[in-house]
C-alpha positions, -999 to 999 in steps of 0.1 A, spaced: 289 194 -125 301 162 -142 270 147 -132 250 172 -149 267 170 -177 263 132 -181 224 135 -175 224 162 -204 244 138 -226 220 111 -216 189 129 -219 200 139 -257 209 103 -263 173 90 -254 159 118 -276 179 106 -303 175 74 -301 137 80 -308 144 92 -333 163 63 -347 134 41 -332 110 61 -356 135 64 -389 138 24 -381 104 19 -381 92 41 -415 122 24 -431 106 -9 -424 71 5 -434 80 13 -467 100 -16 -474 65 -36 -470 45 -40 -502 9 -34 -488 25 2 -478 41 7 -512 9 -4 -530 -16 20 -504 6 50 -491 36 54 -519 20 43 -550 -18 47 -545 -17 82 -523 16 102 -532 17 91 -565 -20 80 -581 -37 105 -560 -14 133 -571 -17 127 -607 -54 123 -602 -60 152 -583 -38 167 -606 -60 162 -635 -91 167 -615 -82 202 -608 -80 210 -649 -114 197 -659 -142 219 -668 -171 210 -643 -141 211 -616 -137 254 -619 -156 267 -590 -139 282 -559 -150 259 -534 -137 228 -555 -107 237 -565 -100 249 -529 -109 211 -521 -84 205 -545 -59 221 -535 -60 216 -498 -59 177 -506 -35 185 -527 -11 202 -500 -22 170 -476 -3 146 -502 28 170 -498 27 175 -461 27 135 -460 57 133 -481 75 161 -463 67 141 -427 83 112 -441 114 125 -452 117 145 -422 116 110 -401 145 100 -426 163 133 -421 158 132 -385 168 93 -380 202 105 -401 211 132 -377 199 117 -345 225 86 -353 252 113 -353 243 131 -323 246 96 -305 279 87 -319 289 122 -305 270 116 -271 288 82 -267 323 100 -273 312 128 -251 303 104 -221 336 85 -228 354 117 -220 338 126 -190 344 88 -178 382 95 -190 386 129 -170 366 114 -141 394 83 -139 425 108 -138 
């Protein structure tokens, strides 16, 4: 049973810890200035405005267009939304393996009475 319970913990940890891994990672990625120029400045932020603006003008009206639009549009969200889930992700995982690491401590506590 205590055996079980330690692969659970352990299997949880490595989940985590992926996590992290990936959190790390984007952290680094936006941190370089090839990534803030491209992704952060040039996509979520030029390319929204732009598209922004593109959707307003006058030869830009027509269903299939500003269903182009929007769909690229939504793409620029979804984009932001996946990186702040790594970030929210990363957060909690670093919890869950502080909590693993007591939990395993506790089973190696009961195991040495």
């Amino acid at each position: 049973m205590i055996d079980e319970a330690m692969e659970e913990i352990s299997v949880g940890m490595a989940e985590a810890l992926d996590c992290i891994a990936h959190s790390d990672a984007l952290k680094r990625l936006q941190n370089n200035d090839d990534f803030k120029l491209v992704i952060h400045t040039g996509y979520l932020q030029n390319q929204a405005v732009r598209l922004v603006t593109l959707k307003a003008a006058p030869p830009m009206q027509n269903v299939e267009k500003q269903t182009a639009i929007l769909k690229s549009i939504d793409a620029i969200g979804e984009l932001d939304q996946y990186l702040s889930m790594v970030h929210m992700m990363g957060d909690q995982a670093e919890g869950a393996v502080a909590d693993a690491r007591a939990e395993m401590y506790a089973i190696e506590e009961e195991r040495g009475m």
